[in-house]
C-alpha positions in Angstrom: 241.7 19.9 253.2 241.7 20.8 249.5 245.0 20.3 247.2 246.0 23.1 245.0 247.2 22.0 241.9 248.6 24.7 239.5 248.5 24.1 235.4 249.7 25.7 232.8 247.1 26.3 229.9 247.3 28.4 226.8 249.3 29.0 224.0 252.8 28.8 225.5 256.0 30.0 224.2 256.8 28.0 221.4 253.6 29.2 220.1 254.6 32.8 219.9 254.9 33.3 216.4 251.3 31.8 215.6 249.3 32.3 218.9 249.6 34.5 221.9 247.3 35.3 224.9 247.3 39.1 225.1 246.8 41.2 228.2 245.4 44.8 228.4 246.7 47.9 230.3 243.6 47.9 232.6 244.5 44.0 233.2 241.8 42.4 231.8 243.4 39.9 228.8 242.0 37.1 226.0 242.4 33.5 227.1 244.3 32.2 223.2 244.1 27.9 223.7 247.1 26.5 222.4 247.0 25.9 219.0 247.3 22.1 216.9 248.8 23.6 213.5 247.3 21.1 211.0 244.6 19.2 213.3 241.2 20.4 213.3 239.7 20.3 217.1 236.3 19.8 218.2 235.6 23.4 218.4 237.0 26.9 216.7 238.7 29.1 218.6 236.5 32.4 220.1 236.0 35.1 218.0 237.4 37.3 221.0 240.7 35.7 220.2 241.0 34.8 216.7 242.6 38.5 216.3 245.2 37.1 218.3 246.0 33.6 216.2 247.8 33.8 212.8 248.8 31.5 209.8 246.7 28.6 211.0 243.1 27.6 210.6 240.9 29.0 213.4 239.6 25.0 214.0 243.2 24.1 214.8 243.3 24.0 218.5 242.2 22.6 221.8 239.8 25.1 223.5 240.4 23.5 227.3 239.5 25.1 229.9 235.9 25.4 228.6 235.7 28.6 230.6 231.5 29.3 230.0 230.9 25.8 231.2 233.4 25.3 233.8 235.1 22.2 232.5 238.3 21.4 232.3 240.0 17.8 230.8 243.4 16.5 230.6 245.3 13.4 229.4 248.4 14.0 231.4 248.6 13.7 234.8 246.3 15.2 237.1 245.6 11.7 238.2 245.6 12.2 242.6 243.0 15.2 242.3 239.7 14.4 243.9 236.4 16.3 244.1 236.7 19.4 246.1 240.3 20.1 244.9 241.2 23.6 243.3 242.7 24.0 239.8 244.9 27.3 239.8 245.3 27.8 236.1 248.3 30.3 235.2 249.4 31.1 231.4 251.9 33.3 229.3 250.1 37.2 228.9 251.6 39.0 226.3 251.5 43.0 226.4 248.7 44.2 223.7 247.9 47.9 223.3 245.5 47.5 221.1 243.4 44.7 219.7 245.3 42.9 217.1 248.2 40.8 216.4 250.2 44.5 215.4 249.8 46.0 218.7 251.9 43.2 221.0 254.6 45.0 222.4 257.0 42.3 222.9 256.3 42.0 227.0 255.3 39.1 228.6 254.9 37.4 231.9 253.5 34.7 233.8 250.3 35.3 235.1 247.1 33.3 237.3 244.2 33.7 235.2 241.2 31.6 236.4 240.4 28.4 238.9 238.0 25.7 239.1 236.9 23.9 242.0 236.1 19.9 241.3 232.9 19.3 241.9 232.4 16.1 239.7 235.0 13.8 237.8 234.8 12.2 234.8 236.8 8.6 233.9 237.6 7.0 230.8 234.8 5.4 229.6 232.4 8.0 231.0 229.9 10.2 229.0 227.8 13.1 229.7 224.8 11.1 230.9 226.9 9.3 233.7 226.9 12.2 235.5 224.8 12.0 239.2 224.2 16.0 239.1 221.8 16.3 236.0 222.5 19.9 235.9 226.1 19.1 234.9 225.1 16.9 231.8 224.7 20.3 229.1 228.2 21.4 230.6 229.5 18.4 230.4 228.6 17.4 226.5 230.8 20.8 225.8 234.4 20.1 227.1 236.4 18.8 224.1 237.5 16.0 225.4 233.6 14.3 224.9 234.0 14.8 221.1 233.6 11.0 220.7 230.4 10.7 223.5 232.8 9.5 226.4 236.2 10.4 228.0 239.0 8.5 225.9 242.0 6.4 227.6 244.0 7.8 229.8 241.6 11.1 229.9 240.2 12.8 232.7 237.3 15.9 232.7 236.7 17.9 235.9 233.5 19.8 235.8 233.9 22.8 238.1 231.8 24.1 240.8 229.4 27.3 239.8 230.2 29.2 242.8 233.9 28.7 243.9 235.2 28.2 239.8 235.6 31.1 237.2 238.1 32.3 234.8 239.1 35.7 236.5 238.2 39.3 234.9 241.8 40.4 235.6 244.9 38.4 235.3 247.3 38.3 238.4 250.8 38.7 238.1 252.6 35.4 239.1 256.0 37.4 239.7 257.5 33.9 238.3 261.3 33.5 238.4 261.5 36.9 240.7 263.2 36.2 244.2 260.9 36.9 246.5 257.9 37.0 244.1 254.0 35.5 244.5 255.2 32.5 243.4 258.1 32.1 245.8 256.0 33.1 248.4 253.1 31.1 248.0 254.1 27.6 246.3 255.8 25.1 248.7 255.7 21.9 247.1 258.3 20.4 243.8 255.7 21.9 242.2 257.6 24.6 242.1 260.3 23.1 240.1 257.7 22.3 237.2 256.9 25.9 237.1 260.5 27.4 237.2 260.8 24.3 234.2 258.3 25.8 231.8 260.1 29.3 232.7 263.7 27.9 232.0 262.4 27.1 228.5 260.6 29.9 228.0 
């Protein structure tokens, strides 16, 4: 049986003032990575959400999950999933009316917003070319955490299935911190004591 593992990704709350992932009326939203004031990443941020990014240089982040390619890398925790295993990716949506910085209204919430399911796994050491699928080599060389040819120390890249992984059209609504919510409902595990963590702080 597959694990479900649930991760927060995105530009988070203390981000707010310099980054925010906005989310439409019809539900649809931007994924906004989280941003590295100062350090230049391996790749910009999208043009779909630079509107949504202010006061720092649009190189200044860490675009994980890659969501055209499927990839996703970490260097903290993460360590027990195997291939097969589902990542349930959730993030802070803020309200947008519009489509610019100007037109958040303020609201926010905790919302699921894609999944990936491993196919492949990439140790430290690794590169691209160790891969046994040779269709996942291109997606592979992408993910960020390949900008020096192989996974650093302590690193670990999942490359996601084609058919089971994709970053969803609409966000869901987590109903996080709401007795009797989705998350209540659904998560089972102390996982859920992370989660009600990163909303304590929030």
């Amino acid at each position: 049986m597959s694990t479900i593992y649930l991760i927060n990704v995105g530009a988070n709350w203390g981000h707010k003032s310099i980054a925010r992932s906005p989310i439409f009326r019809n539900g649809t939203f931007v994924y906004v990575s989280f941003p590295h004031p100062g350090r230049r990443g391996a790749r910009s941020y999208p043009k779909e959400a630079r509107a949504f990014v202010r006061g720092i240089d649009v190189r200044d982040t860490h675009c994980d999950p890659d969501w055209d390619n499927l990839t996703y890398g970490t260097n903290i925790g993460l360590k027990h999933v195997i291939e097969h295993d589902i990542l349930l990716y959730w993030a802070l949506l803020w309200d947008n009316t519009g489509d610019s910085w100007e037109e958040f209204t303020g609201d926010w919430g905790w919302y699921l917003i894609g999944a990936l399911r491993v196919r492949e796994i990439f140790e430290p050491g690794m590169s691209p070319e160790d891969s046994r699928y040779p269709a996942h080599v291109h997606r592979t060389r992408r993910n960020v955490h390949f900008a020096d040819g192989c996974v650093p120390r302590g690193n670990r890249v999942f490359i996601g299935s084609l058919r089971f992984s994709r970053r969803f059209r609409k966000a869901v609504y987590f109903e996080a911190g709401e007795p009797g919510g989705l998350m209540f409902r659904t998560v089972r595990t102390e996982t859920r004591f992370d989660l009600l963590k990163n909303i304590d702080e929030a």
